[in-house]
C-alpha positions in Angstrom: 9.6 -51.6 60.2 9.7 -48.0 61.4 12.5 -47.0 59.3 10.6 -48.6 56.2 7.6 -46.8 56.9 9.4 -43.6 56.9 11.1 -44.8 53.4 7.7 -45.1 52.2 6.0 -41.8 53.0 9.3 -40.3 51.3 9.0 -42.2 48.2 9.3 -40.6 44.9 5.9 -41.6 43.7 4.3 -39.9 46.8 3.3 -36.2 45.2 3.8 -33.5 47.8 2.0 -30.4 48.7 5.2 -28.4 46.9 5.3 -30.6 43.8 1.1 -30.5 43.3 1.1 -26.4 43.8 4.5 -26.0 41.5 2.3 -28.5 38.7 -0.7 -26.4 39.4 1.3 -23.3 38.6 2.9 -24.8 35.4 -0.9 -25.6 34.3 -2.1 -22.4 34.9 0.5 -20.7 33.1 0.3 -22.8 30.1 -3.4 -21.8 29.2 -2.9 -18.4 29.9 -0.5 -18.4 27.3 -2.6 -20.7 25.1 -5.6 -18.2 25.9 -3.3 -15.2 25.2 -2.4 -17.6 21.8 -6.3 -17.9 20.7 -7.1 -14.4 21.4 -4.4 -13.1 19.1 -5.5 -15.3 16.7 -8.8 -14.5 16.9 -8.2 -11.1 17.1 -6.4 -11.4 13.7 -9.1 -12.8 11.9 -11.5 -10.4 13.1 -9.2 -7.6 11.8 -8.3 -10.0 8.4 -12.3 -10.7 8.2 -13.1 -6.9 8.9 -10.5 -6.1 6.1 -11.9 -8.1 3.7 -15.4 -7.5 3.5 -14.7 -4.2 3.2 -11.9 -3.8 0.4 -12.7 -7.1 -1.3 -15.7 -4.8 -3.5 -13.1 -2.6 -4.9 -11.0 -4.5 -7.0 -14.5 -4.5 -8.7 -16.0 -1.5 -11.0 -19.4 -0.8 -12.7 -19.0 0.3 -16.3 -21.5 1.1 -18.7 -20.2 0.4 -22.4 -21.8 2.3 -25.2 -21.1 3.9 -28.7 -20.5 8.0 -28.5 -21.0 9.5 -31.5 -17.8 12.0 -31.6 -19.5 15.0 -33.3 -17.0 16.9 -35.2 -19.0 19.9 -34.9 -18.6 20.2 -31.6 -15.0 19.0 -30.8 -13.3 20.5 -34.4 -15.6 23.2 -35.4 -12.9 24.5 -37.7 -12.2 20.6 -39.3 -8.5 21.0 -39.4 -7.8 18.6 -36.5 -5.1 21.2 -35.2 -4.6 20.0 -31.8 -4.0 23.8 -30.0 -7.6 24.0 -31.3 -8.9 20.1 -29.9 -7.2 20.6 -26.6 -9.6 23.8 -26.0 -12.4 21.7 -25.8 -13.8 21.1 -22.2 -15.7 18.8 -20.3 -19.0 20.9 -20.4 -18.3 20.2 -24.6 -18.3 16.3 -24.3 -21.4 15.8 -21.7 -24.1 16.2 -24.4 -22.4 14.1 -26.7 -22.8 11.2 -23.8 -26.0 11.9 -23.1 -27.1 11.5 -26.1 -25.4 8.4 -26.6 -26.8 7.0 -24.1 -30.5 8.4 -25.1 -29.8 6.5 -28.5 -29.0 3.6 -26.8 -32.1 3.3 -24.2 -34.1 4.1 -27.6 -32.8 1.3 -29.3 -33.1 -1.3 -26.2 -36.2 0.0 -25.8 -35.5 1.1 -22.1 -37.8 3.6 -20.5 -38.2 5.0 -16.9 -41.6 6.8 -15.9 -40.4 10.4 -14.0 -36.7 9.9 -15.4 -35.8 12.5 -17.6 -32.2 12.7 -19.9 -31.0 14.7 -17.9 -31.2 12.5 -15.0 -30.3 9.3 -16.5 -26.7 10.3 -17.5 -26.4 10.9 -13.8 -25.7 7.1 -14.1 -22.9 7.7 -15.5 -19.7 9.0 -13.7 -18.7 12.5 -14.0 -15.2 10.9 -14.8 -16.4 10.3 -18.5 -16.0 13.1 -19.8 -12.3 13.9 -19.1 -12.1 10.2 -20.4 -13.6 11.0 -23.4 -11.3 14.4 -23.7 -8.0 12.2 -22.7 -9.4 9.7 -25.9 -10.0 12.9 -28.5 -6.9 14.4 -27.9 -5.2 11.2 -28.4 -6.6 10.5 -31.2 -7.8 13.3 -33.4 -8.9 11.6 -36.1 -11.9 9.2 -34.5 -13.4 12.5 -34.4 -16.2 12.4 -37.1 -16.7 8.7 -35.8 -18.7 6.5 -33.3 -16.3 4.7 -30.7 -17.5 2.2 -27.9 -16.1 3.7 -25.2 -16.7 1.4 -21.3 -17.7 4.4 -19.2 -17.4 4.1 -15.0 -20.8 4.2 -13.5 -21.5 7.0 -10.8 -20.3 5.8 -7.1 -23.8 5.3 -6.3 -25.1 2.7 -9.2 -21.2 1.1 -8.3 -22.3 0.9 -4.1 -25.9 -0.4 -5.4 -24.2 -3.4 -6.6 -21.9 -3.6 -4.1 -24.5 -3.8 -0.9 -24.1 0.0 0.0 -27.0 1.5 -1.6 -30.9 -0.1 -1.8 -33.7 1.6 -2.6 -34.8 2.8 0.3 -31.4 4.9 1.2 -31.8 6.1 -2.5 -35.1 7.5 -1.5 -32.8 10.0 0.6 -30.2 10.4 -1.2 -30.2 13.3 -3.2 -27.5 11.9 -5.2 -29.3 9.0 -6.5 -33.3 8.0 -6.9 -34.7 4.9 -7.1 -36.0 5.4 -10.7 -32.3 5.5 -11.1 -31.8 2.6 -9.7 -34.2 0.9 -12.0 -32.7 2.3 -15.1 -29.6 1.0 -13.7 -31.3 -2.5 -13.5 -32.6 -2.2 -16.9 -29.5 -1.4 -18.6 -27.6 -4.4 -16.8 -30.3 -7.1 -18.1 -29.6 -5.8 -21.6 -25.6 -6.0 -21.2 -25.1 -2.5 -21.4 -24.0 -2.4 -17.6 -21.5 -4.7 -16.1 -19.6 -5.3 -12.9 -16.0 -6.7 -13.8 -12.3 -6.6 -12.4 -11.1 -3.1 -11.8 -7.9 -3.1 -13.3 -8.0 1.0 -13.0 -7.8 0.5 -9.1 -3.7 -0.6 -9.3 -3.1 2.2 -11.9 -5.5 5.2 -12.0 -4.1 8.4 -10.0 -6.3 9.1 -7.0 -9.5 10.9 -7.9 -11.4 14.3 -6.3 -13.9 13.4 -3.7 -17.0 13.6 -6.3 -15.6 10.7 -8.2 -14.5 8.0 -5.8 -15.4 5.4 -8.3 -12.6 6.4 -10.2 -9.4 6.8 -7.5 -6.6 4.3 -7.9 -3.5 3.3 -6.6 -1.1 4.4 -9.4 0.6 7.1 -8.2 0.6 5.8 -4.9 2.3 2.4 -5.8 5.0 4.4 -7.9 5.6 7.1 -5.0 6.4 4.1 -2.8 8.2 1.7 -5.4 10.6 5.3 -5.5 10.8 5.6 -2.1 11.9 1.8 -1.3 14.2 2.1 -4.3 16.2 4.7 -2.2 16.3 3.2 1.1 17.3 -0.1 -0.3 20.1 2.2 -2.3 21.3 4.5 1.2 20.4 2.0 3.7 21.9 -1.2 3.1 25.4 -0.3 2.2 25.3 2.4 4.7 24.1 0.2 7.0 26.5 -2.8 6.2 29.6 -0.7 6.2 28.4 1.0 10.0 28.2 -2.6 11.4 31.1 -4.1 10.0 33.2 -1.0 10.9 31.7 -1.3 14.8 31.3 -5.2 14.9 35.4 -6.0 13.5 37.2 -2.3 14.0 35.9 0.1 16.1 37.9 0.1 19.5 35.7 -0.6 22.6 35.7 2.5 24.7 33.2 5.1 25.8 32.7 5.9 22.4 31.6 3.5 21.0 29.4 2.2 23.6 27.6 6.0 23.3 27.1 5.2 19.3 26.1 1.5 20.1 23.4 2.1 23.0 22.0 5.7 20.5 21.5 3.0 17.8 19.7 1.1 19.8 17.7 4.3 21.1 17.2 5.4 17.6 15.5 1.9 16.9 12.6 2.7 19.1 12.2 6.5 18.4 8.5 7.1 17.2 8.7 7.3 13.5 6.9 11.3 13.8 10.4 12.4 15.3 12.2 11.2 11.9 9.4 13.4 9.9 10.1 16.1 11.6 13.3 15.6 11.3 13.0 15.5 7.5 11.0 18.3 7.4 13.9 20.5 9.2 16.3 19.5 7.3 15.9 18.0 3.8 13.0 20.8 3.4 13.6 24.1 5.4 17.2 23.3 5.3 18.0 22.0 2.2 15.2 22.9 0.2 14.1 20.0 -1.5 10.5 20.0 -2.7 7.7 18.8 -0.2 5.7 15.8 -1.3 8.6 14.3 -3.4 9.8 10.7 -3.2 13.3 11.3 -2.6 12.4 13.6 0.5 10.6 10.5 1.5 13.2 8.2 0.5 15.5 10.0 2.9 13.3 10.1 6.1 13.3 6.5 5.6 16.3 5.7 5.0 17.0 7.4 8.7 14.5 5.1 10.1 15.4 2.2 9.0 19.1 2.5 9.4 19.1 1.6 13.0 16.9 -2.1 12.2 19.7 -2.9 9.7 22.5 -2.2 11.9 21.0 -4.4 14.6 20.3 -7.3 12.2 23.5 -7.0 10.7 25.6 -7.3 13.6 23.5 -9.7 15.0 24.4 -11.8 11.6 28.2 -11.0 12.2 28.5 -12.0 15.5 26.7 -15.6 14.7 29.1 -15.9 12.4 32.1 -18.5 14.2 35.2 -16.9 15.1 36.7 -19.8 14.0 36.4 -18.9 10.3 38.0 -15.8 11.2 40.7 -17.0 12.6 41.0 -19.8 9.8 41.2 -16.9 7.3 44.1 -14.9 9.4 46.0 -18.1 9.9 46.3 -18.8 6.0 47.7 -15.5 5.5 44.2 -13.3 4.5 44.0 -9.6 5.6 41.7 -8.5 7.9 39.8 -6.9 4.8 39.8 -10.2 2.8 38.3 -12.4 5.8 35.5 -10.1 6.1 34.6 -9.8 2.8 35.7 -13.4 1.3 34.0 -15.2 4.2 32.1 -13.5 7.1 30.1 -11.2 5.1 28.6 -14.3 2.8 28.0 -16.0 5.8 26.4 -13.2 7.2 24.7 -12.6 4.0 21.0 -14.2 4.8 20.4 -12.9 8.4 21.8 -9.5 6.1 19.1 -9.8 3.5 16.3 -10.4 6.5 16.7 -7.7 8.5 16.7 -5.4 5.2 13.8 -6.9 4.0 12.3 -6.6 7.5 13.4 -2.6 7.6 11.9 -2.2 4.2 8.3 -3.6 5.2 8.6 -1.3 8.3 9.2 1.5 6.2 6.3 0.4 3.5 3.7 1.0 6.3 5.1 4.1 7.5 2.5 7.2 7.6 3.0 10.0 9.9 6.9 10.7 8.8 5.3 11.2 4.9 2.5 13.3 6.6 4.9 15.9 7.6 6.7 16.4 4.5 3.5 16.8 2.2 3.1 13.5 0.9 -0.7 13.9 2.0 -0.9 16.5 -0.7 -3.9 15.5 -3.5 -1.8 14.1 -6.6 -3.1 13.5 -9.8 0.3 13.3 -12.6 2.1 10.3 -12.1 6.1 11.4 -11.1 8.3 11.0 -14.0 11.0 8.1 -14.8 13.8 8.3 -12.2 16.1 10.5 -11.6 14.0 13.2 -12.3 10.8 11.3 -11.0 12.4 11.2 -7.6 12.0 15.1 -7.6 8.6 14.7 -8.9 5.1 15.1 -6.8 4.0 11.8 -5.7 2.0 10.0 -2.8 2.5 6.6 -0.9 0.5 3.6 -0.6 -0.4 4.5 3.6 -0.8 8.2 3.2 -3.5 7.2 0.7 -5.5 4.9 2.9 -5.2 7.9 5.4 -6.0 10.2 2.8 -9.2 7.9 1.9 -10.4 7.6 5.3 -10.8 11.2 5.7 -13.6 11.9 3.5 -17.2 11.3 3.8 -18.2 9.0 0.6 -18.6 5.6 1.4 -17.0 4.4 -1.4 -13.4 6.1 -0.4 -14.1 3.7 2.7 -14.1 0.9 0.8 -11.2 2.0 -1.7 -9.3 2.8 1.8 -9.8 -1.2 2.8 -8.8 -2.3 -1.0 -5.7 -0.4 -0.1 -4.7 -2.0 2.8 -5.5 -5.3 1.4 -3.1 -4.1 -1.4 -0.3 -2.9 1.2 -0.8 -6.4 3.4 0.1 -8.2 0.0 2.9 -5.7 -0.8 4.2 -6.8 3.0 3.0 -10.4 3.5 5.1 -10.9 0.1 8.6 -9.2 1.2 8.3 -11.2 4.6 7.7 -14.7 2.7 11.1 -13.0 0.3 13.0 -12.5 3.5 11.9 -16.5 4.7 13.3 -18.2 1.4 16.5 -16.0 1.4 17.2 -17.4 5.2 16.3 -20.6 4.3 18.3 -20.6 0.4 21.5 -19.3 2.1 21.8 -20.3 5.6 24.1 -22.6 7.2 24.7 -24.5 10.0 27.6 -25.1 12.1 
């Protein structure tokens, strides 16, 4: 009986002390790691939410669409449409002419103000119009004479007064806007003449000085980093191939080797400043190619990227199994033929990922681009490659820094737009790098 007793306090279903505290433990650890789980999560939709209420208003735009009357004694006083003589025209020329079209135009709604004057109420209107107008002229030379509807930006102001940034009562301080303005504004939308609709201008217009934030775009920014992906997809990916399969299948192991294995592995984790600089020694002070250009850009890239595709790629290598190496040899295939015939399209997804994956990285790199002038205000759009790779040009997170810098609100909310534009851009080459795992990869 005393020996079953003793059986009994041993049994298996009799939790000790040890067993409860090592359960306790497992508990414990578990919802720390389901808080830590939740609080990332949250803290990504506060970011996400944050993000979107802010940049969601500017893939919208205020326009006001009215007919200018395109006086030819004012933009051809000679009547020979001779362009050398149209292009003289300025600005300062075209103003009136929208001024008074838009006098004609409140004449003929029968829209009225009290305390506004004409002078004022074309304040509506962004000073952007103008050079629109002038781009439209010298275009076309012979609407001059004419009466063209022409959909004008509104001033950043009337745009933030439909957007929640500007009310009445901030008008009242603003000395850029008045609430008889504001009314106008009003007035004009309930007869049709003012709209809000999508702004297509936003993915394509060049960036814009910081008196007309209602009319900065993306464009040049979207080519600038279209370029500069274009060349570190071109240098980095064989470069970065042929460096992995040369250390992964050829290089001998010794000292030397393990040096250029454990600086690649270094260089992965270098702040991305140190590769501006670096650029900026060398491709600029040392080679002398212009600041602010793609290809400059392109290159400091390339450098930073180089040691994510080496790691991936040799990572994809090695999960390849010997066993189709050796398969290869035994059949009679050189050493060149079994890599390339059958371990490198093996390798060829976890390949693709980790290129894709470098390539995001280097889509949301900023500081390197600051230090080689990519900050620089740019308004022509860079030219078709090669040449265009030479050309001034800026980058999609150079411009959100650039927006963030100045004071108008509305550059805030363009700066947000931008992001969203850039998470897109990023959320789109992870989901590419996903499929192409899943379309090619195989299991053994």
């Amino acid at each position: 009986m005393t020996g079953s007793g003793r059986l009994q306090g041993k049994s298996l279903f009799n939790v000790g002390e040890r067993t409860r505290k090592r359960q306790a433990s497992e508990r414990h650890f578990r919802m720390m790691g389901l808080a830590a789980v939740i609080f990332s999560i949250l803290a990504l939709i506060g970011l996400m939410t944050s993000i979107l209420s802010n940049g969601l208003s500017s893939f919208r735009q205020t326009y006001v669409t009215m007919d200018v009357y395109l006086d030819a004694a004012k933009l051809d006083k000679k009547g020979n449409r001779n362009p050398a003589d149209i292009e003289k025209i300025t600005t300062f020329t075209i103003q009136p002419l929208i001024q008074a079209a838009l006098q004609k135009t409140m004449q003929e709604q029968g829209i009225a103000v009290e305390g506004l004057n004409a002078k004022k109420a074309v304040e509506l209107i962004s000073k952007e119009a103008p050079a629109q107008l002038r781009r439209f002229v010298l275009a076309n030379p012979d609407a001059i004479g004419t009466t063209v509807s022409f959909d004008l930006l509104a001033s950043g102001r009337i745009d933030g007064y439909y957007k929640g940034r500007v009310s009445m009562e901030s008008a009242a301080l603003d000395r850029n806007i008045s609430p008889e303005q504001l009314v106008l504004a009003d007035k004009l939308k309930q007869a049709g003449i003012l709209e809000s609709r999508f702004n297509w201008s936003f993915f394509t217009a060049p960036d814009a000085s910081d008196t007309r934030p209602e009319a900065a775009g993306l464009g040049v920014a979207i080519i600038g980093s279209a370029y500069m992906m274009l060349i570190v997809l071109v240098l980095a990916l064989p470069i970065g191939v042929a460096a992995s399969i040369y250390l992964e299948e050829f290089a001998p192991q010794n000292r030397w080797t393990d040096l250029i294995e454990v600086n690649i592995a270094n260089l992965a984790a270098v702040p991305s400043i140190v590769f501006g600089i670096l650029g900026l020694a060398i491709f600029i002070n040392f080679i002398g190619l212009p600041q602010s250009a793609p290809i400059v850009g392109g290159l400091v890239l390339t450098l930073m990227t180089l040691p994510t595709i080496i790691i991936a790629t040799r990572a994809a290598l090695k999960a390849v199994p010997p066993s189709i190496n050796d398969a290869a040899l035994g059949i009679g295939a050189s050493k060149m033929q079994a890599i390339f015939h059958h371990i490198l399209p093996l390798a060829a997804p976890g390949i693709l990922t980790g290129t894709i994956i470098g390539l995001a990285q280097a889509l949301g790199e900023t500081a390197p681009l600051l230090l080689i002038g990519m900050v620089a205000f740019v308004r022509e759009y860079p030219g078709a490659p090669p040449e265009g790779f030479f050309d001034p040009a800026s980058a999609l997170p150079v411009q959100v820094y650039n927006w963030t810098q100045r004071g108008d609100p509305a550059f805030f909310e363009r700066a947000s737009g931008a992001i969203i534009v850039l998470l897109i851009f990023l959320v789109i080459m992870n989901v590419i790098a996903v499929l192409l795992r899943r379309r090619f990869e195989r299991r053994w």
